[in-house]
mmCIF entry with sequence, helices, sheets and N, C-alpha, C, O atoms, coordinates in Angstrom:
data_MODEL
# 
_entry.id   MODEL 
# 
_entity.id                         1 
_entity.type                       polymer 
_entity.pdbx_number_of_molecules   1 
# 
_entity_poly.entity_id                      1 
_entity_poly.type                           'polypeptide(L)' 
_entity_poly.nstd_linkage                   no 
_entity_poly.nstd_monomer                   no 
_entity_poly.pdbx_seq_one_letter_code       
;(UNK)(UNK)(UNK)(UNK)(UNK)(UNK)(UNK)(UNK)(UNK)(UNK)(UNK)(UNK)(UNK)(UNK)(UNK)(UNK)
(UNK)(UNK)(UNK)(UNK)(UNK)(UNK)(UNK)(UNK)(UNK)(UNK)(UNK)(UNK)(UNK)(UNK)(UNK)(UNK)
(UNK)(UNK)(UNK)(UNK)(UNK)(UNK)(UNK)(UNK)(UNK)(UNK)(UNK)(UNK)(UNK)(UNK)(UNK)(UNK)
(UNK)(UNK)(UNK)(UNK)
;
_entity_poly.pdbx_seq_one_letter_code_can   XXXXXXXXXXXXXXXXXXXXXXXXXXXXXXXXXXXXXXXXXXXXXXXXXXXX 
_entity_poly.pdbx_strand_id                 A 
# 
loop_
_entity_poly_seq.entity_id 
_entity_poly_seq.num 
_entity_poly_seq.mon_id 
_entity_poly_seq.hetero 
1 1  UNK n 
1 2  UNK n 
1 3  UNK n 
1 4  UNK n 
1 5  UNK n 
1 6  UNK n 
1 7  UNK n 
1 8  UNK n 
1 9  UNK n 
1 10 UNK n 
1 11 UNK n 
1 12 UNK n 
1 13 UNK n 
1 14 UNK n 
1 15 UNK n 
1 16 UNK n 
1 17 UNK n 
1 18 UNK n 
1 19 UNK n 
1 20 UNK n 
1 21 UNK n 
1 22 UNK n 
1 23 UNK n 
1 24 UNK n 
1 25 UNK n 
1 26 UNK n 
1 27 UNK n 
1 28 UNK n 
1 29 UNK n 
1 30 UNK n 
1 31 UNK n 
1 32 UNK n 
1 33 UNK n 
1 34 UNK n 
1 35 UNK n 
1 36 UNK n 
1 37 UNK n 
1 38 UNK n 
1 39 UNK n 
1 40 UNK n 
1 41 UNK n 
1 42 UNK n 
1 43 UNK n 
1 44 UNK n 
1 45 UNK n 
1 46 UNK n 
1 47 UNK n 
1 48 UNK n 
1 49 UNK n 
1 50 UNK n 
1 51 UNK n 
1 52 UNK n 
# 
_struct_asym.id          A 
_struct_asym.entity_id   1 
# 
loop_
_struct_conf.conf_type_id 
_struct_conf.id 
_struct_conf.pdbx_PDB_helix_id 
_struct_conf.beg_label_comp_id 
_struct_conf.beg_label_asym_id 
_struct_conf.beg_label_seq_id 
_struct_conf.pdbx_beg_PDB_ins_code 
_struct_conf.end_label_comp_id 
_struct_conf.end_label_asym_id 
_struct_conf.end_label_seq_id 
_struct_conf.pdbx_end_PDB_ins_code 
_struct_conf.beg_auth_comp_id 
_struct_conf.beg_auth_asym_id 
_struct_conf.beg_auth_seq_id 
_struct_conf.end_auth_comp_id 
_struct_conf.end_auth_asym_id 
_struct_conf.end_auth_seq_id 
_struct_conf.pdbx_PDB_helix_class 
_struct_conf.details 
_struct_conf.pdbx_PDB_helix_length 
HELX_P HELX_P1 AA1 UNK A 5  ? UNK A 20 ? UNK A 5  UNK A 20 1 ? 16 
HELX_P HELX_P2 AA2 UNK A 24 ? UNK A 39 ? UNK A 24 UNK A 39 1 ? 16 
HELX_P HELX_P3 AA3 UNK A 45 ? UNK A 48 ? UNK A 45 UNK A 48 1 ? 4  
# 
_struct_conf_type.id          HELX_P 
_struct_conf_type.criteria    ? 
_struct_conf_type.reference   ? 
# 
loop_
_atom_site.group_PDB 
_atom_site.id 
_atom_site.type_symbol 
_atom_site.label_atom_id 
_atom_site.label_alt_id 
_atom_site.label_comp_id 
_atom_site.label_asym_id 
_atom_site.label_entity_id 
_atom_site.label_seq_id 
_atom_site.pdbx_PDB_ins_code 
_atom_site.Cartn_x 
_atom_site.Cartn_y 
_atom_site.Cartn_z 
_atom_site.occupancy 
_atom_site.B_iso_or_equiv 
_atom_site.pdbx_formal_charge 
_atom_site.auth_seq_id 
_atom_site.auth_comp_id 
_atom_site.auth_asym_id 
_atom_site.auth_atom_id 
_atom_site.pdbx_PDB_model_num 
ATOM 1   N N  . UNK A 1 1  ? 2.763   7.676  32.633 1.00 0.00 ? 1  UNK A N  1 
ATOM 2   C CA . UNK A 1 1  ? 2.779   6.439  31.878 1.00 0.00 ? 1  UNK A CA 1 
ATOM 3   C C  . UNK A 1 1  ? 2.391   6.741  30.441 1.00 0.00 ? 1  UNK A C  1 
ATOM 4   O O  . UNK A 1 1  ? 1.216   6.939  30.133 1.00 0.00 ? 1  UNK A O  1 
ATOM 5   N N  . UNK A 1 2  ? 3.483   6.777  29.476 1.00 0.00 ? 2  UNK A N  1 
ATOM 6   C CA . UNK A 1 2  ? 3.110   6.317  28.223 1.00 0.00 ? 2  UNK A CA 1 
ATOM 7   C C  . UNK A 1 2  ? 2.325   5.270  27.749 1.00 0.00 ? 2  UNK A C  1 
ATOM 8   O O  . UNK A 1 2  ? 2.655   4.164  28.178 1.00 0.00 ? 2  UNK A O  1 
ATOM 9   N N  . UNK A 1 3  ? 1.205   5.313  26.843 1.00 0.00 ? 3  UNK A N  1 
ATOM 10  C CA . UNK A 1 3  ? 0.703   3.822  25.929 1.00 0.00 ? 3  UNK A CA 1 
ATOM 11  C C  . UNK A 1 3  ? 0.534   4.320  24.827 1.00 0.00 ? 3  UNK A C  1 
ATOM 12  O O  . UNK A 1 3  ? -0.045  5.381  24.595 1.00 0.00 ? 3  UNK A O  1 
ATOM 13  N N  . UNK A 1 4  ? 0.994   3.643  24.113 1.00 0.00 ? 4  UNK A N  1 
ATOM 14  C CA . UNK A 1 4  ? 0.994   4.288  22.443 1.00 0.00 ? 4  UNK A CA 1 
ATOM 15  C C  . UNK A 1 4  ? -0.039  4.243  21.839 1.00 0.00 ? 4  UNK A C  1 
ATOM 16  O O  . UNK A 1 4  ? -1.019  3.902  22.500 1.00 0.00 ? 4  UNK A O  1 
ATOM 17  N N  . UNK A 1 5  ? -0.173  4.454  20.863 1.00 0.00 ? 5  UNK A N  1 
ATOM 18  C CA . UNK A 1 5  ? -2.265  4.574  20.174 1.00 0.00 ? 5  UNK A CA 1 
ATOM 19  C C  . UNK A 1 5  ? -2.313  3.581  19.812 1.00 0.00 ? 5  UNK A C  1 
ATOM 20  O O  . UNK A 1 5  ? -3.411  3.054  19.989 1.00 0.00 ? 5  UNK A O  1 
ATOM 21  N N  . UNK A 1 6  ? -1.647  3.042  19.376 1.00 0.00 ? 6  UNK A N  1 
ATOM 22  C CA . UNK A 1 6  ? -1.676  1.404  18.787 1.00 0.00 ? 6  UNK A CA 1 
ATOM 23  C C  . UNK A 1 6  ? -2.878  0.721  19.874 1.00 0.00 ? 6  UNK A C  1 
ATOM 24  O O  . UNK A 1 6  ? -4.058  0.432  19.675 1.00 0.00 ? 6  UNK A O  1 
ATOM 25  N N  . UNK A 1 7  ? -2.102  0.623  20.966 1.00 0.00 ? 7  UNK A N  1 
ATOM 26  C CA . UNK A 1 7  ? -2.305  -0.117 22.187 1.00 0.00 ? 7  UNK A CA 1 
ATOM 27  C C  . UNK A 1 7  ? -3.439  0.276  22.832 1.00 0.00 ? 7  UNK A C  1 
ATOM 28  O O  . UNK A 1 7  ? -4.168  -0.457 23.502 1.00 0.00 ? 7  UNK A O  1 
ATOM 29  N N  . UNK A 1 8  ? -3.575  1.393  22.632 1.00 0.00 ? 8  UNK A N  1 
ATOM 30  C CA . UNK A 1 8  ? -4.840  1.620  23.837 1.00 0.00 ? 8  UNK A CA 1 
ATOM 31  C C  . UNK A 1 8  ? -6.097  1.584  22.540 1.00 0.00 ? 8  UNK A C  1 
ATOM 32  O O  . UNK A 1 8  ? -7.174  1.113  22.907 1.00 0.00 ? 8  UNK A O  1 
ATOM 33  N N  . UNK A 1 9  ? -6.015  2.003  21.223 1.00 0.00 ? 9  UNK A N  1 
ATOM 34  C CA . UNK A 1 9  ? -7.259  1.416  20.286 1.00 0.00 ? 9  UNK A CA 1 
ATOM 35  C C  . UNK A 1 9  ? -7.553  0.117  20.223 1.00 0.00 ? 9  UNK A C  1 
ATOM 36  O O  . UNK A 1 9  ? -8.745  -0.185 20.154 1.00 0.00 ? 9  UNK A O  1 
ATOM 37  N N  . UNK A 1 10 ? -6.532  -0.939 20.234 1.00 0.00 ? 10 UNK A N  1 
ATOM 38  C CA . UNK A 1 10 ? -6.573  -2.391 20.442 1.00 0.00 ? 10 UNK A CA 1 
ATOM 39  C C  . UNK A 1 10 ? -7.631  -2.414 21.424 1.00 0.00 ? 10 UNK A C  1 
ATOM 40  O O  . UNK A 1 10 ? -8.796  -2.684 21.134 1.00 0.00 ? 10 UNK A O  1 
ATOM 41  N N  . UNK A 1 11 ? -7.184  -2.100 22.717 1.00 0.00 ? 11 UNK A N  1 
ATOM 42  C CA . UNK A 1 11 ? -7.838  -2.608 24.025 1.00 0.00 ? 11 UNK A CA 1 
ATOM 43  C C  . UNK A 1 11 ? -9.380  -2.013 24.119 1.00 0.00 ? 11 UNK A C  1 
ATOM 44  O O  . UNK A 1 11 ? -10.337 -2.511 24.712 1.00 0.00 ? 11 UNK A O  1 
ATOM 45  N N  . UNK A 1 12 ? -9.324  -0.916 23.426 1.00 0.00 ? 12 UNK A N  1 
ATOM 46  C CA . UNK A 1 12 ? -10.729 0.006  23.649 1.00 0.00 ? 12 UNK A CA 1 
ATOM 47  C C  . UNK A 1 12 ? -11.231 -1.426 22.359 1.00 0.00 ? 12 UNK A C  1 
ATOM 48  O O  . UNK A 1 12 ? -11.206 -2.627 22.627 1.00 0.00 ? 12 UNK A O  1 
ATOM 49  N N  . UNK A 1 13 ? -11.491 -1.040 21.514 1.00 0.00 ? 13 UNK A N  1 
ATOM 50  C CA . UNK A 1 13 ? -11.819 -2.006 20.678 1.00 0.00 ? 13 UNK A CA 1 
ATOM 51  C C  . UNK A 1 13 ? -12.169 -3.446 20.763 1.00 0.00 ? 13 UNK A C  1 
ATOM 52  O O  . UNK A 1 13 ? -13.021 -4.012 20.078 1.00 0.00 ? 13 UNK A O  1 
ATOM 53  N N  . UNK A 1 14 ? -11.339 -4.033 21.778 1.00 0.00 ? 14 UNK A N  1 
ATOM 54  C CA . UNK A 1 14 ? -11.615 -5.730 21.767 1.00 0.00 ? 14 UNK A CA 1 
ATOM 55  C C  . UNK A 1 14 ? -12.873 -5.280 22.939 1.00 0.00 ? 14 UNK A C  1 
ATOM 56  O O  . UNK A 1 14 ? -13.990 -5.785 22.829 1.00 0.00 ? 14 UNK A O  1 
ATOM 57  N N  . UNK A 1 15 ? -12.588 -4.363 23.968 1.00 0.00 ? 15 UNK A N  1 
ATOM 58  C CA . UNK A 1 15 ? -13.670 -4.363 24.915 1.00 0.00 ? 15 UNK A CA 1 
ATOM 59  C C  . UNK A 1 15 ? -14.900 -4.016 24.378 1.00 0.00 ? 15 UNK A C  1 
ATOM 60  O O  . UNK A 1 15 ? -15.980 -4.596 24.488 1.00 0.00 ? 15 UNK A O  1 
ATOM 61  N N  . UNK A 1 16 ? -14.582 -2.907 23.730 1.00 0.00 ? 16 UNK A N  1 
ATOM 62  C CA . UNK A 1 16 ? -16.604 -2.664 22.831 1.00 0.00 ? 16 UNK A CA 1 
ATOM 63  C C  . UNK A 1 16 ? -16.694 -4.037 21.983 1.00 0.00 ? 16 UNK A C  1 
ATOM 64  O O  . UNK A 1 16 ? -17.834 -4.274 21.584 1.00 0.00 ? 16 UNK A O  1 
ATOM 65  N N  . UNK A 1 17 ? -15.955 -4.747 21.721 1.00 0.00 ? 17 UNK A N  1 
ATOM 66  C CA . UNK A 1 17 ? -16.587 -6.067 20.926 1.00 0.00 ? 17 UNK A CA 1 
ATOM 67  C C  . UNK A 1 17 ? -16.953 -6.826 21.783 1.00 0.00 ? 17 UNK A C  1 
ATOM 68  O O  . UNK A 1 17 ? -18.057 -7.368 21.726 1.00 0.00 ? 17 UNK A O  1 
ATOM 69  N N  . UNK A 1 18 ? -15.880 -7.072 23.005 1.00 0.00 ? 18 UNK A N  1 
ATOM 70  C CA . UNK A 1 18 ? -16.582 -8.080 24.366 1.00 0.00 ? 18 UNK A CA 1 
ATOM 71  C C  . UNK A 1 18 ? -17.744 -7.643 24.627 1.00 0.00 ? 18 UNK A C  1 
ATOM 72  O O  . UNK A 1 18 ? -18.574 -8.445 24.197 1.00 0.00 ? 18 UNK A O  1 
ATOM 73  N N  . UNK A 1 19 ? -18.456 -6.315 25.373 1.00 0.00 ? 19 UNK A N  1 
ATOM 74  C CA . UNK A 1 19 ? -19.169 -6.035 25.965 1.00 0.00 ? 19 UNK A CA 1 
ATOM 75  C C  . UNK A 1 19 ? -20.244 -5.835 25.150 1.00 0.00 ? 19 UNK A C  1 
ATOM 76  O O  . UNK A 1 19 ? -21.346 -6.180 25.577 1.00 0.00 ? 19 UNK A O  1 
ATOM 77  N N  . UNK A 1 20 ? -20.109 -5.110 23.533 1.00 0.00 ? 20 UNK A N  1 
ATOM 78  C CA . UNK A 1 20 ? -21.204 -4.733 23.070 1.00 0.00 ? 20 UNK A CA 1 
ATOM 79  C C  . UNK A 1 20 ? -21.811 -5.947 21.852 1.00 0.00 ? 20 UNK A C  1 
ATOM 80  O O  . UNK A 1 20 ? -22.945 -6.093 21.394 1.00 0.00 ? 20 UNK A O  1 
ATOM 81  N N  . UNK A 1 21 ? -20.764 -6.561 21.631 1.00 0.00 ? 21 UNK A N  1 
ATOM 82  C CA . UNK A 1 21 ? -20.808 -7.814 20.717 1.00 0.00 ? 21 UNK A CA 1 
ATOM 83  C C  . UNK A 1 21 ? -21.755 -7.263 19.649 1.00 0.00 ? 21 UNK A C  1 
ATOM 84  O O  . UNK A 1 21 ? -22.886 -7.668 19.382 1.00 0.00 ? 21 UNK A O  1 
ATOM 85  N N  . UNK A 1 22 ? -21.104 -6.309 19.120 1.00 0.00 ? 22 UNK A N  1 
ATOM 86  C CA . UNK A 1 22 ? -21.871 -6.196 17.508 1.00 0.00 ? 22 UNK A CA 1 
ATOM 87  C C  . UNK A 1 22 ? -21.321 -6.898 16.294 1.00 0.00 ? 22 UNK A C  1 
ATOM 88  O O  . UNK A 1 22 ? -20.128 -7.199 16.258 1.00 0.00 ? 22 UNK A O  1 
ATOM 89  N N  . UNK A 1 23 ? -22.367 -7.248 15.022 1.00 0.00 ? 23 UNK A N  1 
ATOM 90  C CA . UNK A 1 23 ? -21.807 -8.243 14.450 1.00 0.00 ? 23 UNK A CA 1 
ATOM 91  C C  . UNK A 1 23 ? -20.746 -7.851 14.006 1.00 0.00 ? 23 UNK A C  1 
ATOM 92  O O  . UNK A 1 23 ? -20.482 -6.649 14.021 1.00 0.00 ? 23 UNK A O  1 
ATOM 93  N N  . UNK A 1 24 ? -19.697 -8.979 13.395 1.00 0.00 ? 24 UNK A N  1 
ATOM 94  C CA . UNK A 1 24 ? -18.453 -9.010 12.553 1.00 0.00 ? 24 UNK A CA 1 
ATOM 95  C C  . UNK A 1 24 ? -18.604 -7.955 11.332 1.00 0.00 ? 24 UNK A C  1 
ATOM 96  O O  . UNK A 1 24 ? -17.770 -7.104 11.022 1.00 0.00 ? 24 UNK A O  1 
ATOM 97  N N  . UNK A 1 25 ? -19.862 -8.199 10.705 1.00 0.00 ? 25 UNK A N  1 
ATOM 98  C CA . UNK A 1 25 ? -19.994 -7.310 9.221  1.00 0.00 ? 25 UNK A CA 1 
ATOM 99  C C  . UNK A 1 25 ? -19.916 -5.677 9.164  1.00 0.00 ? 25 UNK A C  1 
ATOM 100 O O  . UNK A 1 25 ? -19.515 -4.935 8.268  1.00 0.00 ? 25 UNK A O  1 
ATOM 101 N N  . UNK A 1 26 ? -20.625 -5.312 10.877 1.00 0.00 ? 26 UNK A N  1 
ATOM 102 C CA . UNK A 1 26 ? -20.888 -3.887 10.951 1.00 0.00 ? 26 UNK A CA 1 
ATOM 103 C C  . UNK A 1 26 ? -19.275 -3.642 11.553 1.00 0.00 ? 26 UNK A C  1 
ATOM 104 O O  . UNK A 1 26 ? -18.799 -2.528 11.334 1.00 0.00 ? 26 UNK A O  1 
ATOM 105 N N  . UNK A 1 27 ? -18.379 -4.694 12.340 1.00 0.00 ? 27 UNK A N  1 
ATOM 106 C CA . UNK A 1 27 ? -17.551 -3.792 12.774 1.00 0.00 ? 27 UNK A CA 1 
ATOM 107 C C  . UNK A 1 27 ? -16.630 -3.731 11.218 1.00 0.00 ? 27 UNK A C  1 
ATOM 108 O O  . UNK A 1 27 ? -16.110 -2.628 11.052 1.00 0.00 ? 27 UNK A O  1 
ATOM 109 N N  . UNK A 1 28 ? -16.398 -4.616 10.227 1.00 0.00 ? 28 UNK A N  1 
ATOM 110 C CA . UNK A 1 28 ? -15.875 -4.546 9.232  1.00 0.00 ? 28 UNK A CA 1 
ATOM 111 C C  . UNK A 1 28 ? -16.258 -2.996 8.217  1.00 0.00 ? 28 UNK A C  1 
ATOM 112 O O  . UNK A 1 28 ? -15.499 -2.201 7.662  1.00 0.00 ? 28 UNK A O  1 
ATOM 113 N N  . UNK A 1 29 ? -17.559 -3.046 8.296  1.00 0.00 ? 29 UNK A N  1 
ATOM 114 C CA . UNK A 1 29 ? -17.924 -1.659 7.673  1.00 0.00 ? 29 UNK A CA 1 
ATOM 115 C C  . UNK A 1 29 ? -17.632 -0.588 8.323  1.00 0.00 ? 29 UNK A C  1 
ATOM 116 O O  . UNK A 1 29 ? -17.434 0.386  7.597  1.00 0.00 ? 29 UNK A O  1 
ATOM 117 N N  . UNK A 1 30 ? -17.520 -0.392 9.594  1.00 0.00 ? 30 UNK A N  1 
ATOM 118 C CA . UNK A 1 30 ? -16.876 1.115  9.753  1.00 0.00 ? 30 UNK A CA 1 
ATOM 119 C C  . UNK A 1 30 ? -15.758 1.038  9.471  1.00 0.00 ? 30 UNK A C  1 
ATOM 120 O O  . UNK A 1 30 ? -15.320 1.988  8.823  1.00 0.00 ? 30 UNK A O  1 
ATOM 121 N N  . UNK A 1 31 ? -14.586 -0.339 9.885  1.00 0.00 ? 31 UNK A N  1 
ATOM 122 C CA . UNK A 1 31 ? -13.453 0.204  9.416  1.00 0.00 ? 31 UNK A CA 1 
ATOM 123 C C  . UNK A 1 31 ? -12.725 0.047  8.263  1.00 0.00 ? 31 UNK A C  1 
ATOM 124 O O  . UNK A 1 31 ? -11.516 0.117  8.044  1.00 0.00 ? 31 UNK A O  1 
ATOM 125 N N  . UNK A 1 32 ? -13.922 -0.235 7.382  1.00 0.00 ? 32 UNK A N  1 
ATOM 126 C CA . UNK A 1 32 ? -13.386 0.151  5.978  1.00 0.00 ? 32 UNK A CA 1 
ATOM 127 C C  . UNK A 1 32 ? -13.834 1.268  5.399  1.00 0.00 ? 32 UNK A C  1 
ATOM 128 O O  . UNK A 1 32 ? -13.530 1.738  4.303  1.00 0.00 ? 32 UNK A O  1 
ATOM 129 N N  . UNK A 1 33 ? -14.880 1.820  6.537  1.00 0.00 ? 33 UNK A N  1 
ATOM 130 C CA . UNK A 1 33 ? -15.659 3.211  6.251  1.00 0.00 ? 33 UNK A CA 1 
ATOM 131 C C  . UNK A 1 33 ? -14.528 3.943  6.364  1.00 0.00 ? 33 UNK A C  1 
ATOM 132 O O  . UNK A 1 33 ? -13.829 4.362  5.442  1.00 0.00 ? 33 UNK A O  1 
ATOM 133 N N  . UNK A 1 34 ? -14.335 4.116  7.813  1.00 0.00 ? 34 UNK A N  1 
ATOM 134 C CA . UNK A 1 34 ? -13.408 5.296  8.180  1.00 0.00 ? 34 UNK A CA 1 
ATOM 135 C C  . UNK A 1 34 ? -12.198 5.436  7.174  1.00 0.00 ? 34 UNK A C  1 
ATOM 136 O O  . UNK A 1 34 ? -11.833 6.523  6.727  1.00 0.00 ? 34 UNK A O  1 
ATOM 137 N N  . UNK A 1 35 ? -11.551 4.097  6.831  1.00 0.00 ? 35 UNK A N  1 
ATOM 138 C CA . UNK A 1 35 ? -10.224 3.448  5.556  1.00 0.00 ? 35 UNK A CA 1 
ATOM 139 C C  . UNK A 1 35 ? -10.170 4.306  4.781  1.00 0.00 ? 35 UNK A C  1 
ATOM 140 O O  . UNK A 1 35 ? -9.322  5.110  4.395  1.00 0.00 ? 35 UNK A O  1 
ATOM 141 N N  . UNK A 1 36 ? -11.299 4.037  4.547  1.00 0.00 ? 36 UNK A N  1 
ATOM 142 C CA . UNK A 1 36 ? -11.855 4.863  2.659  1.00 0.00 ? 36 UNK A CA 1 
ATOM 143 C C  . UNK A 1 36 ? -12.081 6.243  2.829  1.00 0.00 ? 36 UNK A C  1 
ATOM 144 O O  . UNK A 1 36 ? -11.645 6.889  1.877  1.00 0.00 ? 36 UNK A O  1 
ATOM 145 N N  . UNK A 1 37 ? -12.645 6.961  3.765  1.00 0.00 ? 37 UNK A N  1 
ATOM 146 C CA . UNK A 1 37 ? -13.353 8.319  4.324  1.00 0.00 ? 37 UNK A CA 1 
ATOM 147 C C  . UNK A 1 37 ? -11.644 9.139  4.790  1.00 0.00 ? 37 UNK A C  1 
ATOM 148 O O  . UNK A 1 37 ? -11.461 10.291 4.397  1.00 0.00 ? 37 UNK A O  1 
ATOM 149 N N  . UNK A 1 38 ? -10.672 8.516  5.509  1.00 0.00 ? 38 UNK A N  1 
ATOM 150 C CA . UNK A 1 38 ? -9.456  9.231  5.440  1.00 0.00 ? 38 UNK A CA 1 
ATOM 151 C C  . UNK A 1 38 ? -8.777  9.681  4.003  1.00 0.00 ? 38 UNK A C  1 
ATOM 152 O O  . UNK A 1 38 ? -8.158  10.679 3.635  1.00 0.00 ? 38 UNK A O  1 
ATOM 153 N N  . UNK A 1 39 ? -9.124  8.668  3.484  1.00 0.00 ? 39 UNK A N  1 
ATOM 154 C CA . UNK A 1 39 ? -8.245  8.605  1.931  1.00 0.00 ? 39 UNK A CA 1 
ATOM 155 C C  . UNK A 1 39 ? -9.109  9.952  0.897  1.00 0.00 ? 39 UNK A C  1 
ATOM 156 O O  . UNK A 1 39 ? -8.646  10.662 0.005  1.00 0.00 ? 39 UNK A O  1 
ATOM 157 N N  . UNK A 1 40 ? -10.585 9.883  1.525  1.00 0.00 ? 40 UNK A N  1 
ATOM 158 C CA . UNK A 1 40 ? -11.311 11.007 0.648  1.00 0.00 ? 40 UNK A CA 1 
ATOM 159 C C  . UNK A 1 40 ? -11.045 12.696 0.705  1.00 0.00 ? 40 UNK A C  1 
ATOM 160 O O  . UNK A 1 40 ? -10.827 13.325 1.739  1.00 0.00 ? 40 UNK A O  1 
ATOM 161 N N  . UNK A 1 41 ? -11.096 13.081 -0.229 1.00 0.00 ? 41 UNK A N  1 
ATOM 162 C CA . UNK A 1 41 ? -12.028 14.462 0.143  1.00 0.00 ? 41 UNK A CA 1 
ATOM 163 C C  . UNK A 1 41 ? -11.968 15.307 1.021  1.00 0.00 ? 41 UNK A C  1 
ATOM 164 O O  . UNK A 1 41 ? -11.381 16.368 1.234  1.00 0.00 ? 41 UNK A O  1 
ATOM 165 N N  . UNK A 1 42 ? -12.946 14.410 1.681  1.00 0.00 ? 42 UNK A N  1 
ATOM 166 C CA . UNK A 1 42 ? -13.366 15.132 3.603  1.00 0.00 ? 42 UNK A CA 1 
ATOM 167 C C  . UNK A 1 42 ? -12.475 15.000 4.236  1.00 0.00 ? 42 UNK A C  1 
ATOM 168 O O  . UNK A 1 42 ? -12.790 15.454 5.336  1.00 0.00 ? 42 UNK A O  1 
ATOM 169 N N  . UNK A 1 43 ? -10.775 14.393 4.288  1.00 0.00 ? 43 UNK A N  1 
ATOM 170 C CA . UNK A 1 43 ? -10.341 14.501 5.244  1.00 0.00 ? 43 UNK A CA 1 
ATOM 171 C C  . UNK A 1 43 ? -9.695  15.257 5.634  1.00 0.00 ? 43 UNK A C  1 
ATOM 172 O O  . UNK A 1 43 ? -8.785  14.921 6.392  1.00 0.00 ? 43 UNK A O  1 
ATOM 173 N N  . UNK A 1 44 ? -9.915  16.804 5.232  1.00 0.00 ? 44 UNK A N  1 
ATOM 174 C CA . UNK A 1 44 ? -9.305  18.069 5.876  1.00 0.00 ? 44 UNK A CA 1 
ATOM 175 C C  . UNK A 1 44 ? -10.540 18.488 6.630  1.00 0.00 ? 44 UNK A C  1 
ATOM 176 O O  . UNK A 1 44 ? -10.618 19.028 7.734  1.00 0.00 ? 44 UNK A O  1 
ATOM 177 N N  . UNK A 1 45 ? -11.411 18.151 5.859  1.00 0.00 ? 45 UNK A N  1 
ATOM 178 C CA . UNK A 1 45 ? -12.802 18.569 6.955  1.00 0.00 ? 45 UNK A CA 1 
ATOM 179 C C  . UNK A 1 45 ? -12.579 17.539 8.284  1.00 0.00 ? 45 UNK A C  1 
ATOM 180 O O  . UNK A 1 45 ? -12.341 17.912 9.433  1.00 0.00 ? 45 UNK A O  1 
ATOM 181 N N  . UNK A 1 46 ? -12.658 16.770 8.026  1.00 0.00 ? 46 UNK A N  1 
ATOM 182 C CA . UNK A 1 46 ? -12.668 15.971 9.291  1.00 0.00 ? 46 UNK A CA 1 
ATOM 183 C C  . UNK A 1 46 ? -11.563 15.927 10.281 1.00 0.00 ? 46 UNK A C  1 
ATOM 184 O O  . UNK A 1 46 ? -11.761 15.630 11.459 1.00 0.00 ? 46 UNK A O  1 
ATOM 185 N N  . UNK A 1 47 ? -10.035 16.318 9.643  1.00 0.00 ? 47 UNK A N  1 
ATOM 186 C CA . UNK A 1 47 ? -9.424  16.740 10.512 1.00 0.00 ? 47 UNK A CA 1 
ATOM 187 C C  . UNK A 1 47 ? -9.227  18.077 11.551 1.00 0.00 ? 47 UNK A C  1 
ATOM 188 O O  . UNK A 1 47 ? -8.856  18.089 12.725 1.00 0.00 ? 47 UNK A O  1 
ATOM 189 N N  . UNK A 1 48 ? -9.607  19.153 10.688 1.00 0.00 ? 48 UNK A N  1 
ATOM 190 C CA . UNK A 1 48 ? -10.145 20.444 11.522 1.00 0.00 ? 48 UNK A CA 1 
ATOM 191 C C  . UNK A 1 48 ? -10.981 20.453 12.311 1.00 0.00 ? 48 UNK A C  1 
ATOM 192 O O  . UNK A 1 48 ? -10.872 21.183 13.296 1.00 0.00 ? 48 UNK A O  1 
ATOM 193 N N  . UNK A 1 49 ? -12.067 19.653 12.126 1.00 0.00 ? 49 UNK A N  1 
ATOM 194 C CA . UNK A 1 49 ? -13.332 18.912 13.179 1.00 0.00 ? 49 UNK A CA 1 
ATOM 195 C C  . UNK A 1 49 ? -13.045 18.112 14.472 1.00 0.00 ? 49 UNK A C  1 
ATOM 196 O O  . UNK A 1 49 ? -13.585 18.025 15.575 1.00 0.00 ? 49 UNK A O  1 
ATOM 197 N N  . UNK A 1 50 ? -11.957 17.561 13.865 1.00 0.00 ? 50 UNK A N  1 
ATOM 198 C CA . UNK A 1 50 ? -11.058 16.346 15.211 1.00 0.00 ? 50 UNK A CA 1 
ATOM 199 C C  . UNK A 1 50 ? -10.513 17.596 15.991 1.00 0.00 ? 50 UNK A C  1 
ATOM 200 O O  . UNK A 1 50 ? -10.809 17.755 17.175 1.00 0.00 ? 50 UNK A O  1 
ATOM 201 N N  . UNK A 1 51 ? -10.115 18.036 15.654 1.00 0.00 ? 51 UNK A N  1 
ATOM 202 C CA . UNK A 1 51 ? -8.366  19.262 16.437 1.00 0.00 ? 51 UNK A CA 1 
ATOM 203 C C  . UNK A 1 51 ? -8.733  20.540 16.652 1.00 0.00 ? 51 UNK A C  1 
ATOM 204 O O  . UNK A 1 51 ? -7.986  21.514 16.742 1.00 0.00 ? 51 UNK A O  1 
ATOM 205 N N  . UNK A 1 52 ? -9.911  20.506 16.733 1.00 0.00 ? 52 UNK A N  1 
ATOM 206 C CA . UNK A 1 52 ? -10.557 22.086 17.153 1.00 0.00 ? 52 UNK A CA 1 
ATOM 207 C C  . UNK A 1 52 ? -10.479 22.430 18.978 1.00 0.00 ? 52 UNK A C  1 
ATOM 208 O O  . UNK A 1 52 ? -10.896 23.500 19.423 1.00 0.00 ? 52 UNK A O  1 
# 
């Protein structure tokens, strides 16, 4: 069975918000963290780090 990444980050995602219910502001800040942190610098570091 294929699920595309789209789909299975959606679902992982709405469930850590169901279950862990952290606020709106912190989930907004990581993902404008991570947004901004791909676009930087580090993201050859961080990709060699991912794919090792």
């Amino acid at each position: 069975m294929d699920v595309p990444l789209w789909l299975a980050l959606a679902v992982v995602g709405w469930l850590g918000i169901k279950l862990v219910r952290p606020p709106w502001w912190l989930v907004a800040v990581v993902l404008l963290g991570g947004y901004l942190l791909a676009d930087s610098f580090l993201s050859p570091v961080i990709n060699t780090a991912i794919h090792k």
